[in-house]
VMD Tcl script that draws the C-alpha trace (Angstrom):
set ca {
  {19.65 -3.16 14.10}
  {16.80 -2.25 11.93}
  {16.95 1.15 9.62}
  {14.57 3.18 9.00}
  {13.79 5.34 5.93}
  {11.01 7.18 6.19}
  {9.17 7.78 9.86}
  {5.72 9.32 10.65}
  {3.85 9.49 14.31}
  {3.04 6.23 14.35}
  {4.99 3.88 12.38}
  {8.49 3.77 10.30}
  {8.87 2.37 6.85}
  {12.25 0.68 5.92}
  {13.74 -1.74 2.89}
  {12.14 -4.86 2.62}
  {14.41 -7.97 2.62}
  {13.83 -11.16 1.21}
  {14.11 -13.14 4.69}
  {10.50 -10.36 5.53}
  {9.15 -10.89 2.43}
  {9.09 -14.79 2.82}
  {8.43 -15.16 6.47}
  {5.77 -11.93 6.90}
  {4.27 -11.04 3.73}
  {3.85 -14.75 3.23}
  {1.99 -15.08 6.35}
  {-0.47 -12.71 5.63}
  {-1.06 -13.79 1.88}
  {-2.34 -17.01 3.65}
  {-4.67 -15.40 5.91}
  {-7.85 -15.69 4.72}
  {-9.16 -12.65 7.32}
  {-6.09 -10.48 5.84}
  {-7.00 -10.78 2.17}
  {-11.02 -11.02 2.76}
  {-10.86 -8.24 0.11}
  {-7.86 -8.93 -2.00}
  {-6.94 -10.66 -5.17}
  {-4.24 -12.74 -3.24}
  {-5.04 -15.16 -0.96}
  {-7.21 -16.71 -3.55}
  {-5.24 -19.96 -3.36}
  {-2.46 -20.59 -1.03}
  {0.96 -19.35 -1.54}
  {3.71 -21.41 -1.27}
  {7.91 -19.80 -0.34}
  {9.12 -20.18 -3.71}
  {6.77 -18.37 -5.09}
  {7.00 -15.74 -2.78}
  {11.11 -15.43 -3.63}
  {9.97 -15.28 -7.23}
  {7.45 -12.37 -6.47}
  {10.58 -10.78 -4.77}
  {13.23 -11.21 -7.54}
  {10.40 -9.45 -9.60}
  {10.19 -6.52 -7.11}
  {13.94 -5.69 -7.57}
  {13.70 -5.93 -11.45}
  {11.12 -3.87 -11.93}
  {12.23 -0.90 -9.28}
  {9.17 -1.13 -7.62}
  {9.59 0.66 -3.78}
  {8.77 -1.79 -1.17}
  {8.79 -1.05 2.50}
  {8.19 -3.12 5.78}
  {5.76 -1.09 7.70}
  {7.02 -1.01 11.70}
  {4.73 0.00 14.43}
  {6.73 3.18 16.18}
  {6.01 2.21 19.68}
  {7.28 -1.58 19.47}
  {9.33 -1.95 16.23}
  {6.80 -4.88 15.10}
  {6.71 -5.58 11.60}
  {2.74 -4.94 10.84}
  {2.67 -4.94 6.88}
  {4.17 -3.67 3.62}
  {3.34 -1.19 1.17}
  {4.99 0.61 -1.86}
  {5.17 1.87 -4.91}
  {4.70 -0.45 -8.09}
  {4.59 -0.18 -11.71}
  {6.04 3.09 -12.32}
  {5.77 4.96 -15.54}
  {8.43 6.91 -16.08}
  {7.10 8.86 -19.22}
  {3.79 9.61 -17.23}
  {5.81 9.97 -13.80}
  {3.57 7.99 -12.28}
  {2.54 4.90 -10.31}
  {0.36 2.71 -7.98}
  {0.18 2.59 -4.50}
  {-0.29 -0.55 -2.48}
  {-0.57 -1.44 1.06}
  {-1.32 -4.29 3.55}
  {-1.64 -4.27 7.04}
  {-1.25 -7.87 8.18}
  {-1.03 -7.70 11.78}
  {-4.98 -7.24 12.58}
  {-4.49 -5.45 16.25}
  {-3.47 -2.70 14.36}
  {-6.06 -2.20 11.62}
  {-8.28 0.59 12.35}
  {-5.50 2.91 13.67}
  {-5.67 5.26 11.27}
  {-1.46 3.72 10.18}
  {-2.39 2.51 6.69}
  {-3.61 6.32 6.10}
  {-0.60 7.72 7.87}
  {1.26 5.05 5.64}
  {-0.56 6.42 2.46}
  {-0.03 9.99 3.14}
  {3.56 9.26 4.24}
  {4.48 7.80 0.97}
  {2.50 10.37 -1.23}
  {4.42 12.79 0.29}
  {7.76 10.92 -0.31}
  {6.64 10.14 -4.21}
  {5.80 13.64 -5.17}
  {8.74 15.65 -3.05}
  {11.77 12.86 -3.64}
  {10.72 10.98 -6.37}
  {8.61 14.24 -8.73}
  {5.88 11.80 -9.86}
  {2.91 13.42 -11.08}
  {0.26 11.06 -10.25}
  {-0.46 8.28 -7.50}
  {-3.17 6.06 -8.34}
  {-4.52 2.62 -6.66}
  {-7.42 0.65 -6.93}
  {-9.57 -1.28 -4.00}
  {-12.86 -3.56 -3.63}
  {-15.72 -1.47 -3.53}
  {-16.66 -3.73 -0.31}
  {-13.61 -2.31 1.64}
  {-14.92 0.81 2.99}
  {-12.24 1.37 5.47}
  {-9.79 1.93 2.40}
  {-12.42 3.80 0.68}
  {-12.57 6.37 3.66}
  {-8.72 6.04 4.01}
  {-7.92 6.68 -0.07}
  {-10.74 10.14 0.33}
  {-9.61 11.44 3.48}
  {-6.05 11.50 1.65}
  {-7.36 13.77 -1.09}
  {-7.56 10.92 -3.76}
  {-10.10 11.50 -6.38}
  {-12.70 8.75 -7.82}
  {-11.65 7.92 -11.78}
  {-13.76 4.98 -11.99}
  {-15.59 1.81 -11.48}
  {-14.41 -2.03 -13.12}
  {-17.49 -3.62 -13.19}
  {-17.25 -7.56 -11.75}
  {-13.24 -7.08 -11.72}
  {-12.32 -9.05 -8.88}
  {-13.47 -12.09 -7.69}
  {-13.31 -13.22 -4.05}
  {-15.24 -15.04 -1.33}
  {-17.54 -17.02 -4.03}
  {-18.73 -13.28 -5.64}
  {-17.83 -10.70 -7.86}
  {-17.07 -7.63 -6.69}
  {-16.48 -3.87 -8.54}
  {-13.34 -2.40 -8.60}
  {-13.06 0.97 -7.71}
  {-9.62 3.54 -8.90}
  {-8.71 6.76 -7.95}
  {-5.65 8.95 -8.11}
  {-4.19 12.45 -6.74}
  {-2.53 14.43 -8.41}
  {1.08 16.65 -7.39}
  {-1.15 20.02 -8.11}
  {-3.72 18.47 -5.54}
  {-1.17 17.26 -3.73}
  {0.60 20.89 -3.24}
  {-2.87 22.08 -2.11}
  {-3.76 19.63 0.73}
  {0.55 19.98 1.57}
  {-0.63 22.74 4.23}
  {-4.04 21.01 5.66}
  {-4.32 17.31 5.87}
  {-0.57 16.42 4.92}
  {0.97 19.18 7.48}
  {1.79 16.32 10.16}
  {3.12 13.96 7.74}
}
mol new
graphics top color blue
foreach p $ca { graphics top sphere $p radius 0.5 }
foreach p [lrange $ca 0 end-1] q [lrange $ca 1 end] { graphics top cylinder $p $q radius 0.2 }
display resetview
């Protein structure tokens, strides 16, 4: 029976295990149409060093969850909070949706706003940041209608699909946070 930690309208989030991590999330690392704009993918993966990756996850507390679609319990990607700062009370968000029928559902922003909710009211962090290719505009549309805020541009930072490409970071804050609580994160 699968558990479920933290549930929105229309997915869950629960723990990642190791037997997810190196079936799933290895699957999509190899999928060249599910990392079109992401560092991995750039080579293939291989299991042990996706059990690696995972033994890393644990060490350094990052927050790792399976994402499940609510209606049929389908494992559809991961997503989590990494390198935390405990001194700043912050840290990064990441997400992948590796199951394509779902992308453009409007779940990775449910996803986003589910755990932005859950790092500033469980965990008091202070800041959320992230970082995306400036090609991906469905994350840049995803990241703004969240209430994250532009800090800057990496010039050339990543490169993918033969070309360089800008990276793009931006961040919320808990004060912005507490001020969108009432509008766009009410149904969260």
């Amino acid at each position: 029976m699968k558990s479920f930690f933290l549930k929105s309208n229309k997915c869950y989030l629960g723990g990642i295990e190791r037997e997810d991590f190196l079936t799933l999330v290895y699957k999509w690392a190899n999928d060249q149409e599910v990392c079109h704009y992401l560092e991995t993918g750039l080579k293939p993966s291989n299991k042990e060093t996706f059990s690696k990756i995972y033994d890393e996850i644990l060490k350094k507390n990052d927050i790792v969850f399976i994402i499940y679609d609510k209606k049929t319990n389908k494992e559809i990607g991961i997503a989590g909070l990494y390198e935390f700062d405990f001194q700043k009370r912050s840290a990064e968000f990441r997400i992948i949706i590796g199951e394509k029928e779902f992308w453009k559902k409007g779940i990775g922003t449910e996803v986003l706003k589910l755990l932005v909710k859950y790092a500033f009211e469980n965990l008091n962090l202070h800041k959320i940041r992230l970082g995306y290719n400036e090609k991906n505009k469905g994350a840049e549309a995803s990241y703004s209608k969240a209430g994250f805020v532009k800090e800057g541009t990496w010039r050339d930072e990543i490169y993918r699909n033969n070309k360089y490409y800008n990276a793009i970071f931006m961040s919320i804050l808990k004060e912005e946070y507490q001020k969108l609580k009432d509008t766009i994160y009410k149904d969260i």
